[in-house]
C-alpha positions as a printed NumPy array, in Angstrom:
array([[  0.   ,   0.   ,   0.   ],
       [  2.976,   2.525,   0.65 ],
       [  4.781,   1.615,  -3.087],
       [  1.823,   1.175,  -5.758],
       [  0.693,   5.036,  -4.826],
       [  3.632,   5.801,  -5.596],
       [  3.874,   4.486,  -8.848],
       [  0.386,   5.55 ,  -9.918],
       [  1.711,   9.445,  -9.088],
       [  4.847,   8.182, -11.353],
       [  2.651,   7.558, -13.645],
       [  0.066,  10.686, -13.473],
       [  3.292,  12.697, -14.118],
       [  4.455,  10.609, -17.334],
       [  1.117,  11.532, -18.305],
       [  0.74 ,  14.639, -18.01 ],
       [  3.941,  15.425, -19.166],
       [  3.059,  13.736, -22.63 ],
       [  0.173,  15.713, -22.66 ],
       [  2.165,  18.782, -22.252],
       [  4.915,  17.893, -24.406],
       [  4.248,  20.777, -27.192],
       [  3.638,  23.375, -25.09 ],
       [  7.219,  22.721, -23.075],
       [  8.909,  22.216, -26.326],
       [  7.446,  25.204, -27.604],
       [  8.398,  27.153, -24.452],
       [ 12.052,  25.856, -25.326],
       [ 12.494,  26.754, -28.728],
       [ 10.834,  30.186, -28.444],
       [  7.963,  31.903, -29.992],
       [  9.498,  31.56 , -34.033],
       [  9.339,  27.671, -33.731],
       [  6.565,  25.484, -34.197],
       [  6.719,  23.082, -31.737],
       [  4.286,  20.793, -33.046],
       [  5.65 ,  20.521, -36.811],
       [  9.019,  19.28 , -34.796],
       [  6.889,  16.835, -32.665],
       [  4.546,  15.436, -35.948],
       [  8.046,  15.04 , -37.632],
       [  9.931,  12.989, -35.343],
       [  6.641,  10.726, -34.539],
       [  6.56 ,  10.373, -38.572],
       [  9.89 ,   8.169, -38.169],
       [  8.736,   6.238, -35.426],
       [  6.876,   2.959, -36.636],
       [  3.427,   3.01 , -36.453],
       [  3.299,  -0.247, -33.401],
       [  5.646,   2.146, -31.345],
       [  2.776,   5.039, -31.023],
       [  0.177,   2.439, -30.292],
       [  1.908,   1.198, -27.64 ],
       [  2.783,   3.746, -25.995],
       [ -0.702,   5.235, -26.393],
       [ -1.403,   1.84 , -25.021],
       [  0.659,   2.35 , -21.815],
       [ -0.499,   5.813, -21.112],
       [ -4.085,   4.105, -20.645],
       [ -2.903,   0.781, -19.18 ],
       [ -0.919,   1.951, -16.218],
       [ -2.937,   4.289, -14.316],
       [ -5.676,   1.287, -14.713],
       [ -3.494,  -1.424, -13.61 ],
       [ -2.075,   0.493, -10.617],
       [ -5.609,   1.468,  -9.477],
       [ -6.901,  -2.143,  -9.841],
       [ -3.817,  -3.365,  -7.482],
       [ -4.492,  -0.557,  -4.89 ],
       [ -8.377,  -1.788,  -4.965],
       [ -7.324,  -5.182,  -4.41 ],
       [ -5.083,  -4.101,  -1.8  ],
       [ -7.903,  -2.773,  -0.063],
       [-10.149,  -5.552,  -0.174],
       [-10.903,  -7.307,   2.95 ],
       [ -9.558, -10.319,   1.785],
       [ -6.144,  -8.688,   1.248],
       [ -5.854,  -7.672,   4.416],
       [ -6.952, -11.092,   5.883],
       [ -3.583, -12.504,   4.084],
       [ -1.121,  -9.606,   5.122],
       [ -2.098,  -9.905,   8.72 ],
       [ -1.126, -14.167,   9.003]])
């Protein structure tokens, strides 16, 4: 219960930092640059499985580490981390 809260605020962070990623890149390169045309043409290079799963991830995660801290909860859980 003390490390998979910690690892779903891990991954809140990856997320919103990919979420974020054009304005901080934009914020970088200055007001002349267009962020996104950099980010559309280095995704354009990546294969089209690699986007997929890492969309994939981004939903997968934060699911998974939920669904362990609800069965961490559960009454039953705590029956079999008290023997």
């Amino acid at each position: 219960m003390i490390v998979q809260p910690l690892f779903l605020a891990l991954d809140v962070f990856v997320l919103t930092s990919q979420l974020s990623k054009a304005q901080y890149l934009q914020s970088i390169l200055g007001p002349g640059a267009n962020a996104q045309a950099v980010l559309d043409a280095s995704e354009s290079v990546y294969p089209a499985w690699l986007l997929t799963v890492s969309d994939g991830r981004l939903i997968f995660t934060p699911l998974v580490s939920l669904a362990v801290i609800i069965l961490l909860v559960l009454p039953s859980a705590r029956a079999y981390f008290r023997k």
